[in-house]
N, C-alpha and C positions, 0 to 999 in steps of 0.2 A: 619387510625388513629393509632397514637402509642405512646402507654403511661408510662414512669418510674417513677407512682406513688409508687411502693410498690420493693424497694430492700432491699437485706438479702445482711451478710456476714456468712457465714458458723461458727455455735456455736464449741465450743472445747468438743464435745462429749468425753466423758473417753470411749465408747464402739466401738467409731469409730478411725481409724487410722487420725494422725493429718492434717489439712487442711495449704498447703503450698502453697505458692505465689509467685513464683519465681523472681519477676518482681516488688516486692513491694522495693527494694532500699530504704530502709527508708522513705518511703512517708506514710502519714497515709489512711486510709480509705476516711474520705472525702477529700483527694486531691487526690486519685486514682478517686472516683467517678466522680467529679467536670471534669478532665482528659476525662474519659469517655465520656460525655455530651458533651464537646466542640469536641472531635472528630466528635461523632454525629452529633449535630448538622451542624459541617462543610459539612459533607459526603451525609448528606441531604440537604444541600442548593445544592448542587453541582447536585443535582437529580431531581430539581426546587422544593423542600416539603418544603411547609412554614412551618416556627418554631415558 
């Protein structure tokens, strides 16, 4: 079983060095995520794992 009820995005801590995304191309967060998902999803049906 596998679950993506609980995702973070990295807070902008002042003590931590900044958190960069290379790859974010001006998409936002929930369409990076949304993105994610339907990869998954695809890559598991492809492995016969119902969704």
């Amino acid at each position: 079983e596998i679950q993506f009820d609980y995702i973070r995005f990295p807070e902008p801590y002042k003590s931590l060095p900044p958190q960069v995304f290379p790859e974010q191309n001006g998409r936002s967060k929930p369409q990076v995520l949304g993105e994610f998902l339907t990869e998954a999803r695809s890559r598991f049906a492809k492995l016969g794992v119902r969704t």
